[in-house]
C-alpha positions in Angstrom: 23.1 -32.7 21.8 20.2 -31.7 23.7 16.6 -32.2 22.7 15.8 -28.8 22.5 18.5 -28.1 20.1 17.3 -31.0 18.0 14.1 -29.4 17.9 15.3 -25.9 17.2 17.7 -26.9 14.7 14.8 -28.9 12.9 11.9 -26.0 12.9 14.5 -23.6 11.9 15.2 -25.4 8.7 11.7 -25.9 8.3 11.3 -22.3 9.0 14.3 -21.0 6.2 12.4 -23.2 3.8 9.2 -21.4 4.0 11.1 -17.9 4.0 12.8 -18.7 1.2 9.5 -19.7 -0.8 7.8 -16.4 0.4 10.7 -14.8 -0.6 10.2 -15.9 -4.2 7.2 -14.2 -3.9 7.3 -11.0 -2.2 11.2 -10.5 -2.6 11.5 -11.3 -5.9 8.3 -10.6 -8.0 7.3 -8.1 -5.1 3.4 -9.4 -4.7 2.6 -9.6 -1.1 1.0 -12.5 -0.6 -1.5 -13.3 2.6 -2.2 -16.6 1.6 1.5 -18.3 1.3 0.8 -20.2 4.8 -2.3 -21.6 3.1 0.3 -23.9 0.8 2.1 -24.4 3.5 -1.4 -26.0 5.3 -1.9 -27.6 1.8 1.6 -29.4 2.3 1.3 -30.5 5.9 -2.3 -31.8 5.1 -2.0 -33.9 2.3 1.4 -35.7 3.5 -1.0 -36.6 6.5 -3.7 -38.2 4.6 -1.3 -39.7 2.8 0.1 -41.7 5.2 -1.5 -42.3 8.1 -3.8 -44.7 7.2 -7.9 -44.9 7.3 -9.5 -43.0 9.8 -10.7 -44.9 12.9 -14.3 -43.3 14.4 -14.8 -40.5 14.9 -12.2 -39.2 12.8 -13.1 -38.6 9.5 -10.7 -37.2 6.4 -9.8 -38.0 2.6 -7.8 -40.7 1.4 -6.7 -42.1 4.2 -3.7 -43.8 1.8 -0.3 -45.2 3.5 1.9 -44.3 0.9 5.7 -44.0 1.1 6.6 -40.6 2.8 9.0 -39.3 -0.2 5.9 -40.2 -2.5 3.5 -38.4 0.2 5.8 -35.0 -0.5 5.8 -35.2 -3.8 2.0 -35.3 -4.2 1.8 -32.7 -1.3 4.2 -30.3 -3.4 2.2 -30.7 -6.1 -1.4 -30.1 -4.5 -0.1 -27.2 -3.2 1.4 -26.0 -6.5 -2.8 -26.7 -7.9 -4.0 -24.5 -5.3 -1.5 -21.5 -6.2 -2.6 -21.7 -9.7 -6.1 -21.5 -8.9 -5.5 -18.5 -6.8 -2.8 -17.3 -8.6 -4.7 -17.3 -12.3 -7.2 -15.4 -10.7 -4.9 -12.9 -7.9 -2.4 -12.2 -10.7 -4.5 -11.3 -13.6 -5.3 -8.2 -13.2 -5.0 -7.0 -9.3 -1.7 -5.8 -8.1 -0.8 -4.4 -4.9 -3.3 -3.5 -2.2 -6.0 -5.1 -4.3 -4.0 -8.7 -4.8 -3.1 -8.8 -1.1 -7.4 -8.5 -0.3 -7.6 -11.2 -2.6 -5.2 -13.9 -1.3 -6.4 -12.9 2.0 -9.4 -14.0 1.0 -8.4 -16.9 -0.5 -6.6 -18.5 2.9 -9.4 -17.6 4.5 -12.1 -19.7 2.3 -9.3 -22.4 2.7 -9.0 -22.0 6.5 -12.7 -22.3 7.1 -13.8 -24.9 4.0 -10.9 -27.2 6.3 -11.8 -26.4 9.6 -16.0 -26.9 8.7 -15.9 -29.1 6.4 -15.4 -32.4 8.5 -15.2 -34.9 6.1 -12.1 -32.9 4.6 -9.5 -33.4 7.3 -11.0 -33.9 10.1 -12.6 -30.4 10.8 -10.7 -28.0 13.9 -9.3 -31.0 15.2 -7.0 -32.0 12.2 -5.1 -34.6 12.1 -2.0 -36.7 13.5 -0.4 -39.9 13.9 2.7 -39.2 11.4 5.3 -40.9 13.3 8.4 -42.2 11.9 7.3 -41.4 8.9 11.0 -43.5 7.3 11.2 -45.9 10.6 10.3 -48.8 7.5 13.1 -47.6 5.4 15.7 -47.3 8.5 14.4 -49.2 11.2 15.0 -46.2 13.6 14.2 -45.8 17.1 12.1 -42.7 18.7 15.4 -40.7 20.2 17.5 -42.3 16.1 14.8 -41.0 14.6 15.0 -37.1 15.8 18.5 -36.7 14.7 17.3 -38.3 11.6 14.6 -35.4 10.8 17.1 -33.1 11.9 20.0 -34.2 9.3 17.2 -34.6 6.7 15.5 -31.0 7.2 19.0 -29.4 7.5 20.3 -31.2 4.1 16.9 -30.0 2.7 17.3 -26.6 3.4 21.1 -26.8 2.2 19.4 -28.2 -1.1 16.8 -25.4 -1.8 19.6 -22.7 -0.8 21.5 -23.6 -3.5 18.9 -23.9 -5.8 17.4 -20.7 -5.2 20.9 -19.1 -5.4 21.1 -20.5 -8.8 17.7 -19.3 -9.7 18.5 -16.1 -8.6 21.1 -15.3 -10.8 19.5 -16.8 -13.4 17.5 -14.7 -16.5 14.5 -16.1 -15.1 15.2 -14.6 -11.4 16.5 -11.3 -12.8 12.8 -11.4 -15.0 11.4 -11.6 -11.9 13.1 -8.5 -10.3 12.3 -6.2 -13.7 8.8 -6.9 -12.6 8.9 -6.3 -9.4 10.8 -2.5 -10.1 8.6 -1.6 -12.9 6.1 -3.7 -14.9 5.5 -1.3 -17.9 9.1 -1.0 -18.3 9.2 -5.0 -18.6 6.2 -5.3 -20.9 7.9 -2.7 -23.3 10.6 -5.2 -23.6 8.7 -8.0 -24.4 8.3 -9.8 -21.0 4.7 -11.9 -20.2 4.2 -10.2 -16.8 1.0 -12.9 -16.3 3.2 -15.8 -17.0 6.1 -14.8 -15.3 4.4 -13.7 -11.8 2.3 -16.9 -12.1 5.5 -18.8 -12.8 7.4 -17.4 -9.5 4.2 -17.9 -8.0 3.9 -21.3 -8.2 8.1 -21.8 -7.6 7.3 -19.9 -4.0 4.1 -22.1 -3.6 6.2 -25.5 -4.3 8.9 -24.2 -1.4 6.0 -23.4 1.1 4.0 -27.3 0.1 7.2 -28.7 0.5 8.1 -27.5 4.2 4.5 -28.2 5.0 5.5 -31.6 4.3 8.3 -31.5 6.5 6.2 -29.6 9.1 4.0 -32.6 9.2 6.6 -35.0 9.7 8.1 -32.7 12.7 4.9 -32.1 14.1 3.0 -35.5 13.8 -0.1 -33.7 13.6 -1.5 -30.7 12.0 -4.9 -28.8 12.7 -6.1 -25.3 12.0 -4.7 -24.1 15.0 -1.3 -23.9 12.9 -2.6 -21.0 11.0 -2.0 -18.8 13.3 -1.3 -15.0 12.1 1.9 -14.5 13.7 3.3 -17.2 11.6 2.9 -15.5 9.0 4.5 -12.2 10.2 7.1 -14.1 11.7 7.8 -15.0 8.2 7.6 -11.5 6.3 9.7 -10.1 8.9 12.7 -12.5 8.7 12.8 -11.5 4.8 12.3 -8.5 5.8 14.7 -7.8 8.1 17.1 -10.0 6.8 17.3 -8.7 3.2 14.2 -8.9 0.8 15.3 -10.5 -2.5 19.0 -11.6 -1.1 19.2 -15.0 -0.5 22.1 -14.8 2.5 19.8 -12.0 4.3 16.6 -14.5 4.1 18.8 -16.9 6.2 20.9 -14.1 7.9 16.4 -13.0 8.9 15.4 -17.0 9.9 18.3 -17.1 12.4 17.7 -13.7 13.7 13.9 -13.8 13.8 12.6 -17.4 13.4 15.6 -18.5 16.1 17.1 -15.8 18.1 13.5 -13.7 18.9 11.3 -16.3 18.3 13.1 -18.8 20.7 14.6 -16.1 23.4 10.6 -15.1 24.4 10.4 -18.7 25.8 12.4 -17.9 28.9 11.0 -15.2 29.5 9.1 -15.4 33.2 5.5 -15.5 33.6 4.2 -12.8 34.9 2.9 -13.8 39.1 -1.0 -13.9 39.8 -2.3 -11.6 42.3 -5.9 -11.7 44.2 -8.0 -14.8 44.2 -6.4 -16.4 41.6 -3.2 -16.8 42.2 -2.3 -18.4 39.2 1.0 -17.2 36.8 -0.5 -15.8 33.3 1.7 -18.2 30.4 -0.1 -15.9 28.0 1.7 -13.2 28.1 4.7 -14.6 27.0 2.4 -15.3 23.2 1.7 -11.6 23.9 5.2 -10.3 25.0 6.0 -12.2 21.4 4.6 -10.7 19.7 5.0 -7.4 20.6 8.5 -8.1 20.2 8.2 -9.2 16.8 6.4 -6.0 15.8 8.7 -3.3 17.2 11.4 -5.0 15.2 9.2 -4.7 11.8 8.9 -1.0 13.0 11.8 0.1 13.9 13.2 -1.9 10.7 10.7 -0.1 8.6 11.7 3.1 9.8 15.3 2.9 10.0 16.9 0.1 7.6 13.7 -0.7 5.5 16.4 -2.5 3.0 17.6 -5.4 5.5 20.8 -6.1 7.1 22.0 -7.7 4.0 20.1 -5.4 0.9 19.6 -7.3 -2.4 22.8 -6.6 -4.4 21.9 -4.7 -7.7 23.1 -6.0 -11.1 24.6 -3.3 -13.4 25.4 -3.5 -16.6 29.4 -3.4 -16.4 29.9 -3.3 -20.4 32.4 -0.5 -21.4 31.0 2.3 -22.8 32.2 2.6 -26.8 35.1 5.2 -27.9 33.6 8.4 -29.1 34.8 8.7 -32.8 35.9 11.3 -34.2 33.9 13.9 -36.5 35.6 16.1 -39.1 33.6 19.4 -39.0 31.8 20.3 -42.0 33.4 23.5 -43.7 31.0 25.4 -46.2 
């Protein structure tokens, strides 16, 4: 197997993770949420700083533990889960719609520029790396061992939260979910805590995206602000999107088709030849071709099959209807 499948095989695990998280979100509770990459940033940070030792001048960042790497996610999921609340408590309180996107958009961008100026933090623009092997002390792997390794892991990983999201989905707690997302009054009239239930699939969708952070890290080695890149995030939306928003098999039917297919087939694209004095090929406008890509597919989606290729399946209540009994007229 080649190394670029490796790697492709590995991202795009990493990648159905985090769709599957923001699909908690926007598919399922229906909140559309602009700072989901920010937990995600959360998650790859603090599995850094939790394993990579003390920083050696000029570096400078938090903690600086070298804790086990399992341990590492588990504190990661859970730092990102204590952001989400934070935002969350305050998004979901009383904002919906138009007016809770504005505010999460606000919120990863306090958390983009508190981590990029804020040296001490993690290390300001330039970030942080050195996450290699994260389990070579557990399996005594070698460098080429240790890719296949990640790879088996990541895909086992994303196996695990499919299932568990399937179960969830069918669950009363997923269908709660959905009730909210179609009509909120209608749910509060039967007796559902809208608050505690969006904050509750909030925080689910927030654990998936700090947990594929994690593995991010340990794919990447490093992690710096230049991760946050917008068209991440629309890569993201538009694989549940165009897969299925709310169906699980369409949010992995979207990562292959847009985190894997698209994403991947813009790399062999040429570069475009220089002309005049510098005659130098332009590599950007492959980024650029990307992305252009990416968008006429959200458009044309959005204007023909807004539902996905594979639309959430609706539940119905199949229970018979009762016999209509008969009434003896009343005679005067």
């Amino acid at each position: 197997m080649s190394a670029y499948l490796v790697s492709v095989l590995t991202e795009g695990a990493i990648f159905g993770i985090m769709a599957l998280g923001l699909n908690v979100i926007w598919g399922w509770s229906g909140d559309f949420d602009l700072a989901y990459y920010g937990y995600i940033a959360v998650g790859a940070y603090m599995t850094l700083v939790l394993t990579i030792g003390a920083p050696i001048a000029p570096a400078q960042y938090i903690l600086g533990a070298t804790l086990p790497y399992p341990l590492a996610v588990v504190i990661a999921v859970i730092s990102a889960m204590a952001v989400a609340l934070v935002v969350g408590s305050i998004a979901l309180g009383h904002l919906r719609g138009i007016y809770f996107s504005i505010v999460t958009l606000g919120a990863v961008y306090v958390m983009y520029v508190f981590a990029g100026q804020f040296v001490p933090l993690f290390d300001g623009y330039n970030g942080l790396s050195g996450l290699f092997d994260p389990m070579g002390d557990w399996f005594g792997l070698d460098y080429f061992s240790y890719q296949y390794f990640l790879m088996g892991l990541c895909l086992v990983m994303f196996a695990l939260v499919y299932f568990l999201m399937s179960r969830v989905s069918s669950s009363r707690f997923g269908m709660a979910l959905r009730t909210l997302r179609e009509d909120e009054r209608a749910a509060a009239a039967f007796g559902r805590d809208i608050y505690r239930l969006k904050l509750k699939g909030y925080l689910l969708g927030a654990a998936l995206g700090g947990f594929a952070g994690a593995l991010f890290a340990a794919y990447l080695t490093a992690f710096n602000t230049s991760a946050w890149s917008p068209i991440e995030v629309i890569v993201l939306y538009s694989a549940v999107l165009v897969g299925g928003r709310g169906n699980i098999r369409g949010v992995a039917l979207g990562v292959l088709i847009m985190g894997l297919i698209v994403n991947e087939s813009t790399r062999f694209l040429p570069s475009l030849p220089g002309v005049g004095a510098f005659n130098t090929d332009h590599p950007q406008v492959l980024l650029a071709a990307r992305g252009a890509i990416i968008g006429l597919v959200l458009v044309l989606f959005l204007r023909f099959r807004p539902q996905g290729l594979l639309p959430e399946r609706r539940f119905v209540d199949r229970q018979p209807a009762q016999p209509a009994t008969d009434v003896a007229p009343l005679t005067a």
